[in-house]
N, C-alpha and C positions, 0 to 999 in steps of 0.2 A: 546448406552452404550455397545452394546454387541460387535462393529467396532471398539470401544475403546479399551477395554480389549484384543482382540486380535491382535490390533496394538502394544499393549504394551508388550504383550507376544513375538508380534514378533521383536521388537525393544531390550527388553534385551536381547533375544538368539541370536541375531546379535552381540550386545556387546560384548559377550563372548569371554575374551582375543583367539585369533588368535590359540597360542599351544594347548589352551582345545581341540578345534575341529582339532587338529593333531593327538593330543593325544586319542581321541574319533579313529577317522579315524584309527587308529593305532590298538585299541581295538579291532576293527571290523574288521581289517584283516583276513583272515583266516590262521590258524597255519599250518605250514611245520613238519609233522613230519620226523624225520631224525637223526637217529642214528651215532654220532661221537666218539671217541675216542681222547679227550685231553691226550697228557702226557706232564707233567711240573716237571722238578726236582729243579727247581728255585725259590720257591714260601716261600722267607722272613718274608711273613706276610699275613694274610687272604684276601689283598686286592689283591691277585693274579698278580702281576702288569706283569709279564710274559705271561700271558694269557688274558688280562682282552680285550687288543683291540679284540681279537676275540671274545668272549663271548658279545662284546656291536654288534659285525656285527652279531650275530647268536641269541639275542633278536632283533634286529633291524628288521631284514628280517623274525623275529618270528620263526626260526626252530627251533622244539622242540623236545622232549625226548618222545620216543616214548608212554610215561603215559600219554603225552599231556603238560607237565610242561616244564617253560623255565631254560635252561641250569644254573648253579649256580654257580658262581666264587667260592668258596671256598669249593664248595662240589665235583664239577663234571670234577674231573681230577683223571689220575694216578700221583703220581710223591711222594716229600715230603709236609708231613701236619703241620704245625707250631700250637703250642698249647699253654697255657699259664704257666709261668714260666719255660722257656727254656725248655720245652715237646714237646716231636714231633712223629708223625707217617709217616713210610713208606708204603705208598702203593700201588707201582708200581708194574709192569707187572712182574715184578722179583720173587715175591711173586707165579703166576701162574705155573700149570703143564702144557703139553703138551696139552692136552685134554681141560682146559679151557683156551686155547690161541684157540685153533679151535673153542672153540664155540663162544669165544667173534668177532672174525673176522667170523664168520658166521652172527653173529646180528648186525655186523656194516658195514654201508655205506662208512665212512669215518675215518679217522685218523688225526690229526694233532699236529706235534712232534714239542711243541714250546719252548719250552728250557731245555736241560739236565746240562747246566756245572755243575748244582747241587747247595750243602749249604757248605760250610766251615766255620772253627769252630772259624774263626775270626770275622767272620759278625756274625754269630750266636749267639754269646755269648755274643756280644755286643753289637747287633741291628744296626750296623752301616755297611756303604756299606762295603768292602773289600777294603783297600789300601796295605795292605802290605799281602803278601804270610802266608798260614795258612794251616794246614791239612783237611782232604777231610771230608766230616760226610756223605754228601750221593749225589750220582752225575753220569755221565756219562751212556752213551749207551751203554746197556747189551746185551748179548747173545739172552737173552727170547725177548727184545724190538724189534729185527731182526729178530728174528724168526716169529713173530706178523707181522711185515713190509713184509718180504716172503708171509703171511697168506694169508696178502689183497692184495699182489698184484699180485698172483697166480687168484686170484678170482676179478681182473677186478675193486678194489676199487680205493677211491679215497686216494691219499696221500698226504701229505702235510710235510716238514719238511725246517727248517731254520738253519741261524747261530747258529753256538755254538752246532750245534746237533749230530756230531763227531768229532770237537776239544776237546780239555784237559779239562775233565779226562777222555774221550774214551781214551780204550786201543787201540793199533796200529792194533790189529788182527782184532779187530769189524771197524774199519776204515776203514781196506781194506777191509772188507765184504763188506761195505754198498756200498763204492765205486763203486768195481766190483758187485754189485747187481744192481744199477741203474746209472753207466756209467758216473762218473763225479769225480774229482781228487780236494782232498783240497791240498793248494803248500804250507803248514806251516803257512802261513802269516794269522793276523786278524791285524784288524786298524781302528783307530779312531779318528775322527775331535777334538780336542778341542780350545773353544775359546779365549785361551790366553794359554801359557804353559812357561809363568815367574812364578814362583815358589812364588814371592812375591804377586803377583795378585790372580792367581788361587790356592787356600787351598784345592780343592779338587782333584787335581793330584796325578793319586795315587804313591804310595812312594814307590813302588817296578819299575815302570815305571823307575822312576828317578835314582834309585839307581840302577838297571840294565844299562842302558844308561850307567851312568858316569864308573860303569866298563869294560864296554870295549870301551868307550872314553877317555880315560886319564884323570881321573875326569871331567871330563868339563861337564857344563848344560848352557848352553849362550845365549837360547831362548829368545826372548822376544813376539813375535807377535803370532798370532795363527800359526795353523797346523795340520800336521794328523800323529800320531805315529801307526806304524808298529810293530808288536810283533810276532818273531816266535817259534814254538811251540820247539824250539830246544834253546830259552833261547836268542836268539838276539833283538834285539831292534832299530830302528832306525829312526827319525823325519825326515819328509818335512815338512820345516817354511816356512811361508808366506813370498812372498819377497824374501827371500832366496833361495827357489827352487820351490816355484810354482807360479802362476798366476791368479791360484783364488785357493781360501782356503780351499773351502771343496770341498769334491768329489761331483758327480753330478751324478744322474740316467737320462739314456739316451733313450728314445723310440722309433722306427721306427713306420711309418704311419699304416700297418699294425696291428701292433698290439696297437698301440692307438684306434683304429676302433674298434677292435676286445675287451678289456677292458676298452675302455675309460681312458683312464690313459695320463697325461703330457706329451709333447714333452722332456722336460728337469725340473727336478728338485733336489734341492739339498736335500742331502742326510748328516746328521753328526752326527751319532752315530755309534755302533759298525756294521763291516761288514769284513767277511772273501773274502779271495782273491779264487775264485774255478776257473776249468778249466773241462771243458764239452768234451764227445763224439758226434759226428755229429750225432748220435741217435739219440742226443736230440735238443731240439729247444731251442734259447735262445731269453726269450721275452724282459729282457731289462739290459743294462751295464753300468757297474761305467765308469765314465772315472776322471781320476785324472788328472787335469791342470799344467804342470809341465813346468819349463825354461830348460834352459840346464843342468844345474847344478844339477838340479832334476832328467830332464833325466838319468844323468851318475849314481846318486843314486839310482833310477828304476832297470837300466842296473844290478849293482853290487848286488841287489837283488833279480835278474832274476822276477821283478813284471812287466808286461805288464801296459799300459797308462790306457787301454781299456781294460776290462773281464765280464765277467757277473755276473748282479744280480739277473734276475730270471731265473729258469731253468726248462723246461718243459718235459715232454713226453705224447704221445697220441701215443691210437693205440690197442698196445698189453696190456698195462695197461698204469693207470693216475695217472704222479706224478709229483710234485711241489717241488723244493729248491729255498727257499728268500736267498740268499747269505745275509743278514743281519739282522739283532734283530728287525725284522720287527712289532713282537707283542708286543712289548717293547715300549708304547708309550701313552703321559701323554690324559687319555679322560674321558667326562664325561658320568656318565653311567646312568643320569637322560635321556639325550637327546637321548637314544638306544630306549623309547618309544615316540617318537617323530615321526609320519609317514612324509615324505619328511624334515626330517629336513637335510637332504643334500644340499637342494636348498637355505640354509642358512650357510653353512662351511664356509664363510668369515669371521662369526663374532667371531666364535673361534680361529684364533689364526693372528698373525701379522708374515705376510713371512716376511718381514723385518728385523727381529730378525733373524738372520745366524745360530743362534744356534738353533731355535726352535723346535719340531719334529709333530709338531702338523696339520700342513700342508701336511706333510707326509701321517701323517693318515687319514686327510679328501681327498687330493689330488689322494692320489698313494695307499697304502692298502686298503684302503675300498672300491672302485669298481674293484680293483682286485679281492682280495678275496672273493666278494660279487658275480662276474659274475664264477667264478670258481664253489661255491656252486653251484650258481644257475643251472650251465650248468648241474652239474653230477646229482642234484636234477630232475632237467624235464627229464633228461636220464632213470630215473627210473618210471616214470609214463606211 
């Protein structure tokens, strides 16, 4: 009887679906504490979707706040706070004096700037993405957000910053700051894939895109297949159609051997969402590049917009200080945040999302940001022990 019952006991706790004892496994990790600094001026709705893929890698790998608790999407950022009935709070580093910008980069390890373009009073007011141009409510990289970035990076921190992090609404003078602070040059241009750009197909093309275009095309819009539209921050506009000047659709992130070894990351994958066109000092290191697939015709179009085939998308430094630019909306990306308590639920990323889908970005995330930005932490984290 007594062989019995503990066969049985040991027969259910076998049973026990597969994720409990991930999720068990997970529990029993032990915590990373580690003080970061989110700023988000992007943040629509409490589901943070601007920041949320980092926040699922920083429960996932468990680094926590230094009280011991795990990081909070809708608490633990600077930036704007959406509230209910079109109420909101800002509370960004703008708010800070001199004095508590040095102490908060005294208590932090790390920084990571993942989206300023801010809120406009189009999407705001009406919960809907932005399609047509709208006045500014709160947005762009500020004087005090550079000064903070100087703080930690005088003092050896880690930093981290993306697309859209001094494009429009940075003003031109913080632009050039940040530039000549960490050695890397935006060429005006951002661009992005989308999977059809017929106007009667795709509804969700935005209407300033379009109507920009057609002004300084002779009204014309005669798309029909996918593509990547170009926008410069000087008000131009201009599409590579599939077919018509390129050779494959979407741009593609490119990695040398090196540093696939180095973060485990794809020899090649596709990329189709928002990503600015940068251009680096030899200071810095570049660990992986767009390349857009272009015919001739495409080429000539490149040419005329002084855009190289080939540029980078991530951009490094080491040494004197540690710092990161994603040349793209790299934390901008659809995940679930059930499975951040899941221990190796990486060795399962197939089943989330179908490459096959051209448009998907989901693959992105399990393939190419998350052991990025998970060996990044990690490295600066053992650096301090």
């Amino acid at each position: 009887m007594r062989y019995g019952k503990i066969l049985g006991w040991f027969l259910l706790i076998m049973l026990l679906p597969f994720p409990l004892w991930m999720f068990i496994a997970w529990q029993l990790s032990p915590s990373k504490p580690f003080p970061i600094v989110i700023i988000d001026k992007t943040v629509l709705t409490r589901e943070g979707k601007e920041h949320e893929s980092f926040n699922w890698i920083l429960t996932n790998e468990k680094f926590v706040k230094q009280n011991g608790d795990l990081y909070s999407i809708p608490k633990d950022y600077y930036g704007f706070f959406p509230k209910n009935n079109k109420k909101f709070s800002v509370q960004g580093l703008e708010n800070f004096n001199t004095e508590q910008i040095d102490s908060l980069a005294n208590a932090s390890q790390a920084v990571y700037v993942t989206d300023t373009y801010g809120i406009f009073s189009s999407e705001w007011y009406s919960q809907k993405e932005q399609s047509e141009h709208s006045s500014l409510v709160y947005g762009g990289m500020s004087t005090v957000d550079l000064m903070f970035l100087q703080k930690m990076k005088e003092q050896k921190k880690l930093i981290i910053t993306e697309f859209n992090s001094i494009a429009s609404p940075t003003t031109g003078a913080v632009r050039a700051e940040f530039e000549s602070m960490f050695g890397l040059h935006w060429t005006g241009w951002t661009g992005k894939y989308f999977e059809s750009l017929d106007t009667l197909i795709n509804k969700e093309l935005p209407r300033w895109l379009i109507h920009d275009y057609k002004v300084q095309h002779q009204n014309l819009w005669t798309f029909k297949y996918s593509g990547i539209a170009f926008v410069h921050f000087d008000g131009r506009v201009e599409i590579l159609e599939n077919k018509t000047h390129l050779k494959q659709e979407v741009p593609f992130l490119l990695t040398n051997e090196a540093n696939r070894e180095r973060f485990g990351l794809p020899a090649k994958l596709k990329y189709p969402y928002w990503f600015d066109v940068m251009l680096t000092q030899r200071t810095n290191n570049v660990l992986s590049v767009y390349s857009i697939y272009t015919n001739e015709k495409g080429d000539s179009l490149l040419h005329v917009m002084d855009i190289p085939k080939t540029f980078p998308a991530v951009i490094e430094h080491k040494g004197d200080y540690t710092f990161y630019y994603f040349a793209g909306d790299f934390c901008d990306n659809p995940v679930e945040q059930f499975a951040a308590k899941i221990k190796w639920i990486r060795l399962f990323k197939w089943f989330f999302y179908n490459a096959k889908e051209i448009s998907e970005r989901r693959s992105f995330f399990w393939e190419y940001y998350t052991p990025l930005v998970t060996k990044i932490l990690n490295i600066h984290y053992n650096s301090l022990r």
